[in-house]
ROKERO-122423 format. One record per residue: residue number from 1; chain; x, y, z negated of N, C-alpha, C in turn. Coordinates in pm, whole numbers, plus 50000, padded with zeros to 5 digits. Atoms other than C-alpha are relative to their C-alpha. Example, Ala and Ser with C-alpha at 12.3 -4.5 7.8 and 13.67 -1.06 7.14 Angstrom:
<recs>
- resi, chain, nxx, nyy, nzz, caxx, cayy, cazz, cxx, cyy, czz
- 1, A, 50089, 49881, 50000, 51230, 49550, 49220, 50090, 50120, 50000 .
- 2, A, 49918, 49881, 50006, 51367, 49894, 49286, 49923, 50109, 49927 .
</recs>
This chain:
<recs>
- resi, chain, nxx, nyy, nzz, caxx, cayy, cazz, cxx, cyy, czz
- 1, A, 50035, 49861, 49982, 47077, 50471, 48749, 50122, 50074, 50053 .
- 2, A, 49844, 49890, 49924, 47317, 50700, 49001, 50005, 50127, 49882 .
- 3, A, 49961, 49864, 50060, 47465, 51000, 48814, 50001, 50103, 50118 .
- 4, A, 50008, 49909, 49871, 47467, 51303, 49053, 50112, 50045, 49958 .
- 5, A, 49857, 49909, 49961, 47797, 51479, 49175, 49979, 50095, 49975 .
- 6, A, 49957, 49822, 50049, 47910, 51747, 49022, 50059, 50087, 50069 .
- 7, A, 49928, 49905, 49954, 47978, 52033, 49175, 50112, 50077, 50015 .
- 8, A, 49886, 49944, 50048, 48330, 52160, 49198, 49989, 50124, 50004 .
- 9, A, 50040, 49839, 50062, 48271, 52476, 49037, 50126, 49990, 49951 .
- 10, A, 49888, 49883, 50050, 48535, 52752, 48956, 49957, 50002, 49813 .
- 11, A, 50002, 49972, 50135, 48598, 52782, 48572, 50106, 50101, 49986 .
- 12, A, 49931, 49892, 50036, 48771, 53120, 48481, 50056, 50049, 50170 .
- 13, A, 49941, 49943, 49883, 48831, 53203, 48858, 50097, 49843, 50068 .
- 14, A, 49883, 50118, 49996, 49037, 52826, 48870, 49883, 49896, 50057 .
- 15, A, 50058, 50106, 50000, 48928, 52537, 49015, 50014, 49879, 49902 .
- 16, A, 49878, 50063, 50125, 48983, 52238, 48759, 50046, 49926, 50072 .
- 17, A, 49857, 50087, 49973, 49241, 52011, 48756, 49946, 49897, 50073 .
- 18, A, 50012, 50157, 49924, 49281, 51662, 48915, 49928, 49935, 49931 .
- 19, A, 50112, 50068, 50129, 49027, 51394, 48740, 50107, 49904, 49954 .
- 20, A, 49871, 50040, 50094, 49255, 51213, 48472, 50004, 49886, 50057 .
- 21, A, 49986, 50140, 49892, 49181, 50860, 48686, 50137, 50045, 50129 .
- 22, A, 49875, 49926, 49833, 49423, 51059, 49019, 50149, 49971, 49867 .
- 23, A, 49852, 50000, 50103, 49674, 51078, 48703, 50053, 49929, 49988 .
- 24, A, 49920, 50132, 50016, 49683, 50755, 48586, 50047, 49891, 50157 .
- 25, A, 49936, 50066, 49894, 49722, 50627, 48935, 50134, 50071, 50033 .
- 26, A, 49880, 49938, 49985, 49999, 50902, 48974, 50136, 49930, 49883 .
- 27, A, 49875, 50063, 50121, 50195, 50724, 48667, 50001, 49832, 50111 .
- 28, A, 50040, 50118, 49898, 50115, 50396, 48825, 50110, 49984, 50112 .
- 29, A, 49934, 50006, 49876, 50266, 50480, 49139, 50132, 50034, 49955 .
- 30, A, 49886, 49970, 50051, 50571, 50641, 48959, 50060, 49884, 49942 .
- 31, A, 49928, 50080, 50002, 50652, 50313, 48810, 50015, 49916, 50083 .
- 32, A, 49957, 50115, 49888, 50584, 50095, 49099, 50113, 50073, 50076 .
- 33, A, 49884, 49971, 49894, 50839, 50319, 49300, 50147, 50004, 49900 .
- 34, A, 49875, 50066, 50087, 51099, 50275, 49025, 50021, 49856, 50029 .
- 35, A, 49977, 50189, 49955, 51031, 49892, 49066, 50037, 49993, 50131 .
- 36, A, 49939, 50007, 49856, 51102, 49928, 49443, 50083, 50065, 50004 .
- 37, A, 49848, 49992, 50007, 51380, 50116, 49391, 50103, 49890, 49945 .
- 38, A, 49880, 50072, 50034, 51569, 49885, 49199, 50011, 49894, 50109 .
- 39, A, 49970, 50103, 49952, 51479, 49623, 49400, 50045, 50068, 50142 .
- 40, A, 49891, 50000, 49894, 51637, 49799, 49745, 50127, 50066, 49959 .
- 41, A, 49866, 49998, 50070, 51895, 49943, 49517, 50093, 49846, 50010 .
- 42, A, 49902, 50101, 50005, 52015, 49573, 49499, 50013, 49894, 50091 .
- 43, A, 49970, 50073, 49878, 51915, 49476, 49851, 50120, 50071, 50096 .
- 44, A, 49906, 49912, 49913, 52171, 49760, 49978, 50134, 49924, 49941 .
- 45, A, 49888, 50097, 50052, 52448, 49610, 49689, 50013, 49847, 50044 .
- 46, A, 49940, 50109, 49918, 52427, 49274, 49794, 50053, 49975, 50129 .
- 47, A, 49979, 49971, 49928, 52455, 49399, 50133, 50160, 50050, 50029 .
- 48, A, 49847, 49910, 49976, 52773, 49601, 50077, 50087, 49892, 49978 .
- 49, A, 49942, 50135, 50044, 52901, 49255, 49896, 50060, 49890, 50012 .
- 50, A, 50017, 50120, 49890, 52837, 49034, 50127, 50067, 49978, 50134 .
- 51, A, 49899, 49995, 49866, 53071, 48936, 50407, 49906, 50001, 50089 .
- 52, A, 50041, 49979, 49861, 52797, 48886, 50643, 49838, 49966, 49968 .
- 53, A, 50131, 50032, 50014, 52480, 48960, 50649, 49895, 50010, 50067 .
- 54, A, 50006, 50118, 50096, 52223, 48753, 50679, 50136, 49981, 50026 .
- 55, A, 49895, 50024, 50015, 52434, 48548, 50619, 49981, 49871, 50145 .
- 56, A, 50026, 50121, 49885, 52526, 48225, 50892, 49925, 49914, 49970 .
- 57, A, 50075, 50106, 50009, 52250, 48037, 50968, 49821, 50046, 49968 .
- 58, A, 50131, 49959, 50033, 51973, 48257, 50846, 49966, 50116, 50126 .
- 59, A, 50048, 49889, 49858, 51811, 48466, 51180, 49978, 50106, 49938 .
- 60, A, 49998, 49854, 50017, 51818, 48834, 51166, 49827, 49989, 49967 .
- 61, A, 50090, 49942, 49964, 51493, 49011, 51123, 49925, 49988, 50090 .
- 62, A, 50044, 49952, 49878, 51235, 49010, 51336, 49958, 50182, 50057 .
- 63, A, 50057, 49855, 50034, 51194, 49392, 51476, 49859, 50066, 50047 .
- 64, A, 50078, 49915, 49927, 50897, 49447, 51710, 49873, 49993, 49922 .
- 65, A, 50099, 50009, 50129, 50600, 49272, 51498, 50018, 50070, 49861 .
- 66, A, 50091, 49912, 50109, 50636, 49408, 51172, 50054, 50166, 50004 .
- 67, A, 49990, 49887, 49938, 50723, 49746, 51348, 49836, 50045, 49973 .
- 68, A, 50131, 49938, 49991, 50370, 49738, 51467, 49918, 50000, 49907 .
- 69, A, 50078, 49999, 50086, 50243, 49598, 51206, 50019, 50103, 49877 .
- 70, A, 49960, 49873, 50116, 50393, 49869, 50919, 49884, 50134, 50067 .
- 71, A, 50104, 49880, 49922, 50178, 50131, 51181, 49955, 49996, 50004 .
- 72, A, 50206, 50032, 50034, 49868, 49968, 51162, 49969, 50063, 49847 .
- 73, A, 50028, 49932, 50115, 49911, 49960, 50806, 49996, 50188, 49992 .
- 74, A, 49970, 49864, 49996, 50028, 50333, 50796, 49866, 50059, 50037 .
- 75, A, 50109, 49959, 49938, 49735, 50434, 51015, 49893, 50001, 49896 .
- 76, A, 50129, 50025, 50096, 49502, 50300, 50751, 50020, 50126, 49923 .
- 77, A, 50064, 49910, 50121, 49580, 50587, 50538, 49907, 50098, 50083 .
- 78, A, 50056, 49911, 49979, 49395, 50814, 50749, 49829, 49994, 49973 .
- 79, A, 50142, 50059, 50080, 49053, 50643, 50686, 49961, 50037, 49865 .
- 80, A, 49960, 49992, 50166, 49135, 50630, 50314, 50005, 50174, 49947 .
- 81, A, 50060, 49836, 50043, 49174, 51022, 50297, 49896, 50070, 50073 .
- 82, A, 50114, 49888, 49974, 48914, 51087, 50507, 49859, 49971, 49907 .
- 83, A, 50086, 50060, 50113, 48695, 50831, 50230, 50002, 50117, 49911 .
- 84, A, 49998, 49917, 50116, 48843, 51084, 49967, 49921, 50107, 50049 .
- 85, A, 50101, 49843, 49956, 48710, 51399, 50114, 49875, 50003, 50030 .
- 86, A, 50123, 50015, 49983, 48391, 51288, 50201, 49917, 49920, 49906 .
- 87, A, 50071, 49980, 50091, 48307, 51158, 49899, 50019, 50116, 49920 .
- 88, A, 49981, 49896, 50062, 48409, 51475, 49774, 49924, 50059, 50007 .
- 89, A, 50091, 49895, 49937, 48181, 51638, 49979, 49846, 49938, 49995 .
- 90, A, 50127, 50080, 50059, 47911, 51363, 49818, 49915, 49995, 50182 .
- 91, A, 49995, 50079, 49944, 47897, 51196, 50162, 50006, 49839, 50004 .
- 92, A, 49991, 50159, 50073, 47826, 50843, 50097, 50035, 49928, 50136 .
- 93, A, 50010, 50076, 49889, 47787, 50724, 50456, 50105, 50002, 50036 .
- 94, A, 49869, 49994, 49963, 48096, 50835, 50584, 50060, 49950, 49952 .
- 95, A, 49936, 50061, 50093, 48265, 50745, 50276, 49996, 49846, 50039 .
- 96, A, 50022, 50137, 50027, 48159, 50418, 50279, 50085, 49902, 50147 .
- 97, A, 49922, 50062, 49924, 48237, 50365, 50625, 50134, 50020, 50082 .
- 98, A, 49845, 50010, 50030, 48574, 50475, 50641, 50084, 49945, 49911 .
- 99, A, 49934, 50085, 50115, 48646, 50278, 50360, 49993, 49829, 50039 .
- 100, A, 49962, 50076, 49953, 48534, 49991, 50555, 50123, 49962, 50123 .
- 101, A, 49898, 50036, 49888, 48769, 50037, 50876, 50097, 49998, 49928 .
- 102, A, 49843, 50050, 50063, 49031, 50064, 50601, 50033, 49886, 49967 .
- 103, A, 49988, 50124, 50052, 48968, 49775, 50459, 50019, 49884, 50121 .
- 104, A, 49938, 50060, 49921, 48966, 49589, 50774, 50094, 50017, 50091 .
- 105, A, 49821, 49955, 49953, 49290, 49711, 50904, 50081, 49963, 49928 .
- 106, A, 49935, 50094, 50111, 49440, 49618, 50550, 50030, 49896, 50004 .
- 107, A, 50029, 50197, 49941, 49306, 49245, 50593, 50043, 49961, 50093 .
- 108, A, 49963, 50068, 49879, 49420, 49249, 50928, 50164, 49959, 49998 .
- 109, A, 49893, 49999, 50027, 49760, 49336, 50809, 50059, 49903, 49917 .
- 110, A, 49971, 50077, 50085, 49756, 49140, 50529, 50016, 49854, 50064 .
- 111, A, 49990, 50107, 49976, 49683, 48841, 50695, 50112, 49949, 50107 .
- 112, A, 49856, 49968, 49871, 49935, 48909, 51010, 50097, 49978, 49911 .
- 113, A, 49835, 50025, 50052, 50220, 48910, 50746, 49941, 49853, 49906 .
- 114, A, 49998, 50114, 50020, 50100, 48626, 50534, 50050, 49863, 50069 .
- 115, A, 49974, 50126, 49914, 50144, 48375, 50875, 50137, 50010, 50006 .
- 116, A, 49840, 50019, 50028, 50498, 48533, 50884, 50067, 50000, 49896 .
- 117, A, 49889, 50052, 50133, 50617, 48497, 50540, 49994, 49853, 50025 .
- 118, A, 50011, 50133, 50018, 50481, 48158, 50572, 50135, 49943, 50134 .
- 119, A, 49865, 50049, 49871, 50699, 48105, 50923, 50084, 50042, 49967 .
- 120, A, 49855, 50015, 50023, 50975, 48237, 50793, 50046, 49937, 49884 .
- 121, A, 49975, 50096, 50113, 50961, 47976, 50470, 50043, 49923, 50073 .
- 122, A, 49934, 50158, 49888, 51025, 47716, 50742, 50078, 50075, 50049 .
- 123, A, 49838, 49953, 49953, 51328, 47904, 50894, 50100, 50024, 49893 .
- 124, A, 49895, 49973, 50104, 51500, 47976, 50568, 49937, 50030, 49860 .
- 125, A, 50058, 49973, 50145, 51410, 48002, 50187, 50081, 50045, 49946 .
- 126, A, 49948, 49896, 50089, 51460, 48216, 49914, 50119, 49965, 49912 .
- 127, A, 49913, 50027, 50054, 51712, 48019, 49739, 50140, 49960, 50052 .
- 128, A, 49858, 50030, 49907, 51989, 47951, 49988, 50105, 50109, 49985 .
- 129, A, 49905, 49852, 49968, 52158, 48308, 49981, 49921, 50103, 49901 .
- 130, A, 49988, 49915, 50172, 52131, 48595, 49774, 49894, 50100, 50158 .
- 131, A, 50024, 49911, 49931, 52018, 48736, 50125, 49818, 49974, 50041 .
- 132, A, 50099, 50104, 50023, 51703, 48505, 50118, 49898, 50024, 49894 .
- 133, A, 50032, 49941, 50093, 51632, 48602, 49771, 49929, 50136, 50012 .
- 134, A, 50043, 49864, 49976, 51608, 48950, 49809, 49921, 50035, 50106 .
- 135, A, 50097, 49993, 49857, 51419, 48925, 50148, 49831, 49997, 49913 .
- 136, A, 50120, 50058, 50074, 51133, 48738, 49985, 49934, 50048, 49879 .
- 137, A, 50052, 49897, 50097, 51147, 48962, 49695, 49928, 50123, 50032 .
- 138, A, 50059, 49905, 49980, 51083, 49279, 49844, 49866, 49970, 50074 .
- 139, A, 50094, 49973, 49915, 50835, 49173, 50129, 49925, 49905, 49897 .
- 140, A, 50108, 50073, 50078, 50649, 48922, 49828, 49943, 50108, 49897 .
- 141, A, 50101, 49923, 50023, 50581, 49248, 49625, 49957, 50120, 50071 .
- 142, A, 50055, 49885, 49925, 50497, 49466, 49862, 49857, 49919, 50070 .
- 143, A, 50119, 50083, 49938, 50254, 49194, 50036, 49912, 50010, 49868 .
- 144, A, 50083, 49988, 50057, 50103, 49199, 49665, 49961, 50133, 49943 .
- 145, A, 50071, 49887, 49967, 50106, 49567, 49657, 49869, 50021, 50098 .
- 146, A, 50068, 50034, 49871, 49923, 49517, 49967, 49855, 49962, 49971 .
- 147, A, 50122, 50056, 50029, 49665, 49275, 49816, 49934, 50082, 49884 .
- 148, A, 50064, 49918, 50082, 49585, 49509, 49519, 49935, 50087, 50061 .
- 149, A, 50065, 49870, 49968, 49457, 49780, 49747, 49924, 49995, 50040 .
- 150, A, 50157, 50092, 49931, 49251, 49526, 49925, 49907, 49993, 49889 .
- 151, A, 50106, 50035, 50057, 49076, 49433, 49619, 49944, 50129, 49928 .
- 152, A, 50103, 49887, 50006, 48987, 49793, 49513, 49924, 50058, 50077 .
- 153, A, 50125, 49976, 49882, 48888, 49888, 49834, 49909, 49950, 50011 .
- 154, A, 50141, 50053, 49997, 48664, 49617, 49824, 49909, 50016, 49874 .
- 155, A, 50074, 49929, 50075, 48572, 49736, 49510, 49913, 50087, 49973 .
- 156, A, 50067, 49839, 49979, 48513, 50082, 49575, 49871, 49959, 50068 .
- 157, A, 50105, 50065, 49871, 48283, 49916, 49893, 49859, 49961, 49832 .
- 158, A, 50136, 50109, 50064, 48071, 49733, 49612, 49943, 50119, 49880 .
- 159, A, 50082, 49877, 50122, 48005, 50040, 49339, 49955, 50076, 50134 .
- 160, A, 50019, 49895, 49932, 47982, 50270, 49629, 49818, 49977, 50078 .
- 161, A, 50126, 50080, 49937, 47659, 50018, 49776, 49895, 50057, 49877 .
- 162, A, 50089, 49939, 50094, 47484, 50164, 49450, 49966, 50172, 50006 .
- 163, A, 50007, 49857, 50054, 47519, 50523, 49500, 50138, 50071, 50000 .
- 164, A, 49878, 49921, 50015, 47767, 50802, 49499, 49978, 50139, 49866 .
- 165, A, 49917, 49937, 50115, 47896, 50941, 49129, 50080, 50102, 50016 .
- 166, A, 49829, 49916, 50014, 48156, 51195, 49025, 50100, 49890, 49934 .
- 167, A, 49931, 50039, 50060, 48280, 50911, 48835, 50079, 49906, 50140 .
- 168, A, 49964, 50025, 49893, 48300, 50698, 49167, 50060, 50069, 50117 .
- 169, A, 49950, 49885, 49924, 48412, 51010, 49369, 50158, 50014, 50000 .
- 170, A, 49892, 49946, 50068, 48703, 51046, 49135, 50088, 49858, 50016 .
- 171, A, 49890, 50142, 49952, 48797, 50644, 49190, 50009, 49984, 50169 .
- 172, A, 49937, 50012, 49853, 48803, 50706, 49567, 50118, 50051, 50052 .
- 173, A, 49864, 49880, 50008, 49035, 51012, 49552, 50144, 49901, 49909 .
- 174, A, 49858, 50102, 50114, 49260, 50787, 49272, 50033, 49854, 50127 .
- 175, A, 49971, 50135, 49944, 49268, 50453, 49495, 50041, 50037, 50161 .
- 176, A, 49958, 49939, 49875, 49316, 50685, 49834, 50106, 49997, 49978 .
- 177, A, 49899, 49954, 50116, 49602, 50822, 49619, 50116, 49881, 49989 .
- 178, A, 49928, 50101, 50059, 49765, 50437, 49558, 49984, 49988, 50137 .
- 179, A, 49964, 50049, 49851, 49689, 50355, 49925, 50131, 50045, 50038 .
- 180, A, 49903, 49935, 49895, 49885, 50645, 50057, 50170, 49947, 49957 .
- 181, A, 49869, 50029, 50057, 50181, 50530, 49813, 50062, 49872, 50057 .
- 182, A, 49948, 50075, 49982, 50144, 50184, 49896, 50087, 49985, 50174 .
- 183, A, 49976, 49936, 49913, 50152, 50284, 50231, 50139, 50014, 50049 .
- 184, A, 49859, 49957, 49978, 50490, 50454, 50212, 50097, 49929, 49961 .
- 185, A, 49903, 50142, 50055, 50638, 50178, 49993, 50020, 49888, 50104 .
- 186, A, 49967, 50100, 49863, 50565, 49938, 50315, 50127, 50041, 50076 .
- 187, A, 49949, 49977, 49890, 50730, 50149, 50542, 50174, 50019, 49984 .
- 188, A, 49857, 49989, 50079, 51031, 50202, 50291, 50085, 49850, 50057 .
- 189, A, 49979, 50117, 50019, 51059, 49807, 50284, 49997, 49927, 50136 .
- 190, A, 49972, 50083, 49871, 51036, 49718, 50645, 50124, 50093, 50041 .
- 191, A, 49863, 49945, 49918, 51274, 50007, 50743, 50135, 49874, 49899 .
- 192, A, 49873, 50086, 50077, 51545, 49816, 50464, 50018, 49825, 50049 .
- 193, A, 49972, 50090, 49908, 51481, 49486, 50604, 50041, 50026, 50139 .
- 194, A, 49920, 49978, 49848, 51536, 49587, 50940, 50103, 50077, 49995 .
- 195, A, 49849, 49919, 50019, 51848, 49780, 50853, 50083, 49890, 50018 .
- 196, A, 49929, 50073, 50016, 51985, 49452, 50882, 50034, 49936, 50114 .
- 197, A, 50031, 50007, 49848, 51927, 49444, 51260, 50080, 50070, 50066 .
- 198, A, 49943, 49890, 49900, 52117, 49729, 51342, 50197, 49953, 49982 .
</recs>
């Protein structure tokens, strides 16, 4: 049985607040960007550390691919908030299918860097250098940042095939919300690898 969307009605002249789901993704995101801080906090220190980095033997960066690819991703958020607003506006169709072009832009991304983590396991691994390490660290959780957003999106996709909620409304706006973060956490994490180019 669908619930019907609630109207965002004014209470005392106010609109209300955010729905407490946007929140807990707002904490959420506040610790994952602590966790990515530390970890380019200690890709910059090993950097400063390090006589040469990479180091000999391990190939720079590549810069032009995951350039484009960080922009694809990026791009996706615009889908993703236009999902939020139009289920806001208890739009299902739209919703739904802006939530698919996100999702396959995601996947496309996702899978584009999967072939190059994997090619760059055969050029150099994580345990040789400290520079190796930390490579594989950042771009291994950000790739599973990455895959978390896939599997709500495809989530959202599969409640959303039933109907459009306030309760479902309120997890599009919340998981838009973690996109846009993860989003910016990519673009954090390719600029810091490629800092190593310049």
């Amino acid at each position: 049985m669908s619930v019907p969307l609630i109207p965002n009605v004014r209470v005392n002249g106010r609109r209300p607040g955010r729905p407490v789901g946007w929140w807990g993704m707002a904490v959420l995101v506040a610790s994952e960007a602590t966790l990515f801080g530390s970890f380019i906090g200690t890709y910059y220190y090993l950097r400063v550390h390090t006589a040469e980095w990479p180091p000999a033997g391990v190939p720079g960066p590549r810069v032009v691919v995951p350039l484009v690819l960080a922009g694809a991703l990026a791009a996706s958020s615009l889908p993703m908030q236009a999902a939020s607003v139009w289920a806001r506006a208890g739009r299902l169709a739209a919703a739904r299918a802006a939530l698919a072009v996100a999702l396959l832009v995601q996947s496309g991304y996702l899978a584009f860097q999967v072939i190059q983590y994997h090619d760059d396991l055969h050029r150099f691994g994580p345990s040789g250098s400290a520079y190796g390490s930390i490579y594989y660290t950042l771009l291994g959780a950000d790739h599973a940042h990455v895959f978390v957003g896939i599997v709500l999106v495809a989530w959202l996709l599969v409640k959303l095939a039933r109907g459009l909620t306030t309760y479902r409304s309120n997890a599009v706006r919340a998981i838009a919300f973690y996109w846009h973060a993860v989003n910016l956490l990519t673009l954090v994490v390719v600029g810091t690898i490629l800092s190593a180019a310049v």
